[in-house]
C-alpha positions in Angstrom: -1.8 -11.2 -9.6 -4.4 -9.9 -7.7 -4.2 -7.3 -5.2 -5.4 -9.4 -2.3 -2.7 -12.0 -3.6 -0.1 -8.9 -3.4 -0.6 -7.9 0.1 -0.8 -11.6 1.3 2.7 -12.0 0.2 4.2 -8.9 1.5 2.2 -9.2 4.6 3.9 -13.2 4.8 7.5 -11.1 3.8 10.0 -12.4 5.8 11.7 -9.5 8.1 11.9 -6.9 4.6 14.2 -4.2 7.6 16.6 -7.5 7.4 16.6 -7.7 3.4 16.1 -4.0 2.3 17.3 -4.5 -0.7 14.6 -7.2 -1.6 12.0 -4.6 0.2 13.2 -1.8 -1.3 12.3 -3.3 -4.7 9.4 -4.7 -4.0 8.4 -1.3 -2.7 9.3 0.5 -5.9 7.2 -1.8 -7.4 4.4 -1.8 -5.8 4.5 1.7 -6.0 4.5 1.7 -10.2 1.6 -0.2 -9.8 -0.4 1.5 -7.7 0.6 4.7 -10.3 -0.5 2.9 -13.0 -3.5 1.7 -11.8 -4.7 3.3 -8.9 -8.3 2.6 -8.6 -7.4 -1.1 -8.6 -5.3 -0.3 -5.6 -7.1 2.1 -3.9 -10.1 -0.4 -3.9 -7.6 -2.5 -1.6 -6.0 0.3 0.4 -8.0 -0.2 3.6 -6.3 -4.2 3.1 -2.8 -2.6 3.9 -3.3 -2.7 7.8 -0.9 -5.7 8.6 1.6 -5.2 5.9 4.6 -3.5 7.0 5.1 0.5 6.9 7.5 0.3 4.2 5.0 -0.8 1.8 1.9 1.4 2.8 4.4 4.1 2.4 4.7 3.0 -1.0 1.1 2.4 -1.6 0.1 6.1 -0.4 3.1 7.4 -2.6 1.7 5.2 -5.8 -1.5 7.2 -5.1 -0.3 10.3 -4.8 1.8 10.1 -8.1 -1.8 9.0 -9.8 -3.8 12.1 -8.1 -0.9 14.4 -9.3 -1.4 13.0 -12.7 -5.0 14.3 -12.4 -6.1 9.9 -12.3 -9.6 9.5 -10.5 -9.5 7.0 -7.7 -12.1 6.0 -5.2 -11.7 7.4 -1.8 -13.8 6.0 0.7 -11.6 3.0 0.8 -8.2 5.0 0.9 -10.3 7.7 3.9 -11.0 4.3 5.9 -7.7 2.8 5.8 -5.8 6.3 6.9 -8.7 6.3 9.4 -7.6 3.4 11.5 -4.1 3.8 11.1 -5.1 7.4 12.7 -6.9 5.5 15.1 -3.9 3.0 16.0 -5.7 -0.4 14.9 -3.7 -3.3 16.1 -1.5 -1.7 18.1 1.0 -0.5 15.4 0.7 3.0 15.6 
């Protein structure tokens, strides 16, 4: 699956506060996948604007576990997306 493909279907998730158990695994594993590849996901970071918080949490935790692990990523799209959450873009922040 791609990564645009990912965040289409956890942007189209169905309430995840109402089935956290469902969005607390998907979150867990969209957080592996970010560790294990996170240039792949960084690439799509600034994508993560309409999906819920639970999962950008997750993303930015996924990335953080890979910089730890000394993994190089690129940053200008991960800088943009923090950007306009920073800067409230669509009126979620």
């Amino acid at each position: 699956m791609s990564a645009s493909d990912v965040i289409a279907a956890l942007t189209n998730e169905a309430a995840p506060e109402r089935i956290a158990n469902a969005a607390e695994a998907l979150s867990d594993a969209l957080e592996a996948a970010v560790e294990a590849a996170p240039d792949r996901w960084a690439d799509a970071a600034d994508q993560f604007l309409n999906v819920p918080p639970v999962y950008v949490r997750h993303l930015l935790s996924g990335l953080h576990a890979a910089i730890r692990a000394r993994a190089a990523l690129p940053w200008l799209p991960v800088l943009r997306h923090m950007r306009l959450v920073r800067d409230g873009i669509d009126g979620r922040v």
